[in-house]
C-alpha positions in Angstrom: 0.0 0.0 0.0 1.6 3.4 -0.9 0.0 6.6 1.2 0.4 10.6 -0.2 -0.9 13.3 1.5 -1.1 17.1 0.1 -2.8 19.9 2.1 -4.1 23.0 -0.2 -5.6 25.8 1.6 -8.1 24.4 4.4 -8.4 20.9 2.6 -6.1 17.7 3.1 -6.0 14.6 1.0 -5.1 11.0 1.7 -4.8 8.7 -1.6 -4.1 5.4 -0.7 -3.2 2.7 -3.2 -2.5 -0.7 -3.7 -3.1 -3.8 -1.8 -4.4 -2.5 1.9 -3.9 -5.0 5.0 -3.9 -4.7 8.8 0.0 -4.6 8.2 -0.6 -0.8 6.6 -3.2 0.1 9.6 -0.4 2.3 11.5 0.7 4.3 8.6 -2.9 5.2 7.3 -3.8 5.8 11.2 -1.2 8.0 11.5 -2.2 10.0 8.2 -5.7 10.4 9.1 -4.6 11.7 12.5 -2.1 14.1 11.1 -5.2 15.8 9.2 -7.6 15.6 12.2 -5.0 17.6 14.2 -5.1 20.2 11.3 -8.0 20.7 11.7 -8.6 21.0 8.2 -11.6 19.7 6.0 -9.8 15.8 4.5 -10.4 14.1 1.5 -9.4 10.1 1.9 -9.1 9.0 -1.8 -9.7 5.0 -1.3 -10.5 4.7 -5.5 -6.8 3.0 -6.1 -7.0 0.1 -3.7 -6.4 -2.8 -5.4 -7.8 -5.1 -2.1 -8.9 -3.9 1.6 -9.2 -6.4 4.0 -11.7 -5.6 7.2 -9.0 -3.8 9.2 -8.8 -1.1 7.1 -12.3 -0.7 6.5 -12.5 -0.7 10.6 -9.9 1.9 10.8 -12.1 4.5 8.0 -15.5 3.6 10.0 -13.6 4.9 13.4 -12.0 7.7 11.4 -15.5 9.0 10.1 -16.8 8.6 13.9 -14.0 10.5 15.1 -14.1 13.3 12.0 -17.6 13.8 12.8 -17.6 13.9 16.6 -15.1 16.6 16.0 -17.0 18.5 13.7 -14.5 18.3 10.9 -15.4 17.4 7.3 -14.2 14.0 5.8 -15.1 12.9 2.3 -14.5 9.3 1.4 -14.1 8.8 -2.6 -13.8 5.2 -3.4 -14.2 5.5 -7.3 -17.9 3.9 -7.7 -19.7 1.4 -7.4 -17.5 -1.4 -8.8 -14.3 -0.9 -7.8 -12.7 -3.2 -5.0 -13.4 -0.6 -2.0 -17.0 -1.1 -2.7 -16.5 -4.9 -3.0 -14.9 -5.0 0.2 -17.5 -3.0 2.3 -20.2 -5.4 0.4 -18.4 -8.1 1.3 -17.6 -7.3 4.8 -21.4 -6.5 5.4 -21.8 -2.6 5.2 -24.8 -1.7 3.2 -24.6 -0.4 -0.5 -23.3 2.8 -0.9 -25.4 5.0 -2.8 -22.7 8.3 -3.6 -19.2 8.1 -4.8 -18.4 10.3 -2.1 -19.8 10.4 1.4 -19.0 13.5 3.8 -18.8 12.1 7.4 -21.8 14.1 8.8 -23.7 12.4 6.1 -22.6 9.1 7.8 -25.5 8.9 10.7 
């Protein structure tokens, strides 16, 4: 799994890409907590994932918990409706998504 982060203006992005295992938790953790402490609106761009297993979609449901709670935009792209992302929260037992991209205090 590779991680890049940018921050323009008010907005930070997280891409993530490649294969994404509980071995990659820490570094993708430690991303998203980097933007939470910014303070700063965060994209988390999850539409080049190859494969997610349940530990990374564990660690995004707790990050969109935690974005929310604190008031702070996150939007999750994940590339529509076929890509793996998707194929992985189907799979793992999380309803159909019905938007590429869902802000966090859409998420309730």
């Amino acid at each position: 799994m590779t991680i890049s982060k940018t921050e323009t203006g008010q907005t930070a992005a997280i891409a993530v890409a490649g294969e994404a295992d509980l071995r990659d938790g820490a570094e993708l953790r430690t991303a998203l907590l980097d933007a939470l402490d910014s303070r700063h609106a965060t994209v988390l761009d999850v539409s080049r994932v190859e494969r997610a297993d349940l530990a990374l979609l564990q660690l995004i449901c707790s990050a969109v918990g935690t974005f929310q709670a604190e008031g702070i935009p996150l939007t999750l792209r994940d590339g529509g409706t076929r890509g793996p992302f998707r194929h992985a929260l189907c799979a793992a037992g999380f309803p159909p998504l019905q938007a590429e991209e869902i802000p966090a205090e859409e998420t309730t």
